[in-house]
matplotlib code that plots the C-alpha trace (Angstrom):
import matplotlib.pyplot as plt

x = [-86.1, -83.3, -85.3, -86.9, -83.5, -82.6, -86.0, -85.0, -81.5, -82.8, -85.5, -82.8, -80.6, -83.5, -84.0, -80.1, -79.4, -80.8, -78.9, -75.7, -76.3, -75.7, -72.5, -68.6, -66.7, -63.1, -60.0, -56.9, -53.7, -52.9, -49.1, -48.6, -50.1, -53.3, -56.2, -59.3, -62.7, -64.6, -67.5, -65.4, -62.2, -59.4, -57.0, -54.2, -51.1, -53.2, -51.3, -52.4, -56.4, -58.9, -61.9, -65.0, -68.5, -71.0, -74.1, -75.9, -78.1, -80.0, -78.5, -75.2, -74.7, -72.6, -74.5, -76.2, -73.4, -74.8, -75.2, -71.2, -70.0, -72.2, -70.1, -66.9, -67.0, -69.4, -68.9, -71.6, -70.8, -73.6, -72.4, -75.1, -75.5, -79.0, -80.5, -83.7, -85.8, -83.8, -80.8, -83.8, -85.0, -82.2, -80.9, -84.6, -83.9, -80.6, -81.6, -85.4, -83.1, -80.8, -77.9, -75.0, -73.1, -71.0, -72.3, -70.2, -71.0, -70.8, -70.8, -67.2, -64.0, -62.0, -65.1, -66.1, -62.2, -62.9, -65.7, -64.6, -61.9, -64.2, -66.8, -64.2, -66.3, -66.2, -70.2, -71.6, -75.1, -75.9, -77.0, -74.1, -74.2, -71.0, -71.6, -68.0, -66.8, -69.9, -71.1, -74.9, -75.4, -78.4, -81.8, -83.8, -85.2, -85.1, -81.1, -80.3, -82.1, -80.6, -76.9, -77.5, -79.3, -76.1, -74.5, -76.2, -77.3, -80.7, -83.8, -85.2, -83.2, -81.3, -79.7, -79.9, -82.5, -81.0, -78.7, -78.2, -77.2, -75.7, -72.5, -70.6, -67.2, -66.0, -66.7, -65.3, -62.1, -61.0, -61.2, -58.3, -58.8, -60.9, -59.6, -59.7, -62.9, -63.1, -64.3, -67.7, -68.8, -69.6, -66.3, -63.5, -60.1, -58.1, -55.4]
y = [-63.8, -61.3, -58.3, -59.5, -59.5, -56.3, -54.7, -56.4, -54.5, -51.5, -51.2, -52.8, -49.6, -47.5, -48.6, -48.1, -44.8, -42.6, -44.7, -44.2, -40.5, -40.2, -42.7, -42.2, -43.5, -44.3, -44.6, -46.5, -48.2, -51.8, -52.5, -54.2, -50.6, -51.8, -49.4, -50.1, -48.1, -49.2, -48.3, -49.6, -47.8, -49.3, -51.4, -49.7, -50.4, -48.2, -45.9, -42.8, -42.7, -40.6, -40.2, -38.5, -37.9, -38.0, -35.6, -35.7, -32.6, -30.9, -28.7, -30.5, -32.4, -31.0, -29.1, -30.6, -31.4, -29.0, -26.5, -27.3, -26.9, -23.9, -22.0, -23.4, -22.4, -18.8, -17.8, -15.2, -11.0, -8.8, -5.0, -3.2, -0.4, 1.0, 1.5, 0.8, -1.3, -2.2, -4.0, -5.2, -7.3, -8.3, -10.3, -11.8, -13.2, -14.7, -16.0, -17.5, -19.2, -20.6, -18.8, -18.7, -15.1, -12.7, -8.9, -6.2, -2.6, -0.6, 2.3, 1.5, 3.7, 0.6, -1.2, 1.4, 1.5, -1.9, -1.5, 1.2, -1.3, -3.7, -1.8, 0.6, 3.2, 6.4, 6.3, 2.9, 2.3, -0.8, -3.2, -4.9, -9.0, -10.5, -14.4, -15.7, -13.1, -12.0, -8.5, -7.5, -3.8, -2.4, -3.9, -5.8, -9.5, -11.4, -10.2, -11.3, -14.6, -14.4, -14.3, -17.0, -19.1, -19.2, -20.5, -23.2, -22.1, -24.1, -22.6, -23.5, -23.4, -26.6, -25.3, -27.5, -26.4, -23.4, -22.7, -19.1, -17.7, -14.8, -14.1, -10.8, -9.8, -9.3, -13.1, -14.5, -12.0, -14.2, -17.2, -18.6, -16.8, -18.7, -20.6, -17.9, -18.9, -20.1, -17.5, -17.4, -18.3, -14.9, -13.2, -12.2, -13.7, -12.0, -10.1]
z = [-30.4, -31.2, -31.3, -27.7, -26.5, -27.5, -25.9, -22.7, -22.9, -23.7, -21.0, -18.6, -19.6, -19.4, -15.8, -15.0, -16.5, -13.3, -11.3, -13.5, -13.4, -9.8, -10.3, -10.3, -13.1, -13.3, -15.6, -14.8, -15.8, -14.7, -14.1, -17.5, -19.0, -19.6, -19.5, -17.5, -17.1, -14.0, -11.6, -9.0, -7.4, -8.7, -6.7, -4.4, -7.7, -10.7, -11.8, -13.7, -12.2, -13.1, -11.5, -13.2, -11.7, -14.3, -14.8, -11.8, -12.3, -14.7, -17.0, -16.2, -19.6, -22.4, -25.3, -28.2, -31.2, -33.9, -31.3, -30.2, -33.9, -34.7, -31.4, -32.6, -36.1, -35.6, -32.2, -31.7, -30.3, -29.4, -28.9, -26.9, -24.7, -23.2, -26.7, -25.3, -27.4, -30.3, -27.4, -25.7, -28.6, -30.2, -26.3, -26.5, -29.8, -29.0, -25.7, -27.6, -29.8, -27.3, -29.0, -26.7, -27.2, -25.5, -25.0, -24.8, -23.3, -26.4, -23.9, -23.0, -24.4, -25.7, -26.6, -29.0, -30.5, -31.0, -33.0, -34.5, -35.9, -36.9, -38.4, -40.3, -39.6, -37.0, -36.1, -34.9, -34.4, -32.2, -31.7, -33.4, -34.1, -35.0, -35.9, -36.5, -39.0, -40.0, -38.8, -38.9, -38.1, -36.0, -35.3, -37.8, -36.7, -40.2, -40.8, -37.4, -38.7, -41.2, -39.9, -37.6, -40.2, -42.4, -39.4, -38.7, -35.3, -34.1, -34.6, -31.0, -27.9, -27.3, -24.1, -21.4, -18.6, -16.5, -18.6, -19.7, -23.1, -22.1, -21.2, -20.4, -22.0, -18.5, -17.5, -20.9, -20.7, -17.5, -19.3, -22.3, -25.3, -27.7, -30.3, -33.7, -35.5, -38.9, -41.5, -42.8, -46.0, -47.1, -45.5, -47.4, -46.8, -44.5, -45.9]

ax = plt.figure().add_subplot(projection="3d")
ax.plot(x, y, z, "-o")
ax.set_aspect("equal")
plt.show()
C-alpha cells in the first residue's frame, strides 16, 4: 500500500512539474519574522519579498553539479589565434565535450605579454589550454584529454540545450573577476 502511494505522488508530481515550470515562486517574512515560501503573492504586511520565476525555457536551468565544481575548481583558457587547423580542432573539442572556457586572441599585444608571463617563455606556440593552473601547450587531442580528464570535466556535453561553450575574454572581462581557482593536483605551490 505504501509503495502505491508513493507511485501516485510521483506521477501526480510528474503531471505538475510543466505546470510549475511556467510558475512564480515567492519568499516572505510574516510580521512575527517568520519565513514563508508560497505560489501565492503574499499578503499586503510581508516584509522582505522575493519573487523568483522559475525555468520556463529550455536551456534555462542551472548546470549539472559535477560540471559546476569542475568550473569552480579548473576554470578552463583557450589561447588561439587563426592557426588554422590546430585552433580549429582544439574549440571543437571543448565545445563536443561541453567544456565551458574563455578564448583569448593570442594575436593581441597584452594577450601575448600575458602568456608570455605564464608560459615563462619568449616564443609561444598556440593553441594554449589552461585548466585551472594547469597549462597544456599546442595541439595534441589525448593531452588536452588528458588535462581535462584530471579535472574532472564530463566526458559528454552536459550543457543545457542552446547553450554555448564559448566565451570571449572580452565578454568575461565585463563581468566580476572570478573567484582565484584552486590549484591543480599536479601544480606547484605558488611561491
Amino acid at each position: 500500500m505504501r509503495n502505491i502511494c508513493w507511485i501516485v505522488c510521483l506521477g501526480a508530481a510528474l503531471v505538475a512539474a510543466p505546470a510549475l515550470a511556467q510558475q512564480k515562486l515567492y519568499r516572505w517574512t510574516d510580521a512575527n519574522g517568520q519565513v514563508f515560501y508560497t505560489d501565492k503573492p503574499p499578503p499586503n504586511e510581508a516584509r522582505q519579498v522575493e519573487q523568483k520565476k522559475l525555468g520556463s525555457r529550455a536551456g534555462s536551468g542551472p548546470l549539472p553539479y559535477d560540471l559546476q565544481q569542475a568550473m569552480k575548481l579548473f576554470p578552463v583558457t583557450v589561447y588561439a589565434s587563426d592557426c588554422g587547423d590546430p585552433c580549429t580542432r582544439a574549440r571543437k573539442l571543448l565545445e563536443a565535450r561541453g567544456v565551458p572556457f574563455t578564448e583569448k586572441n593570442a594575436g593581441d599585444p597584452v594577450v601575448q605579454g600575458e602568456l608570455r608571463k605564464l608560459t615563462g617563455s619568449d616564443s609561444v606556440e598556440v593553441p594554449i589550454l589552461v585548466v585551472g593552473r594547469s597549462i597544456t601547450r599546442g595541439w595534441e587531442e589525448g593531452q588536452w584529454h588528458s588535462a581535462l580528464d584530471a579535472a574532472n570535466y564530463p566526458r559528454s556535453s552536459k550543457l543545457p540545450p542552446k547553450t554555448k561553450a564559448r566565451q570571449t575574454a572580452a565578454a568575461k572581462d565585463d563581468k566580476a573577476a572570478p573567484a582565484q581557482p584552486a590549484p591543480a593536483a599536479d601544480a606547484p605551490p605558488k611561491r
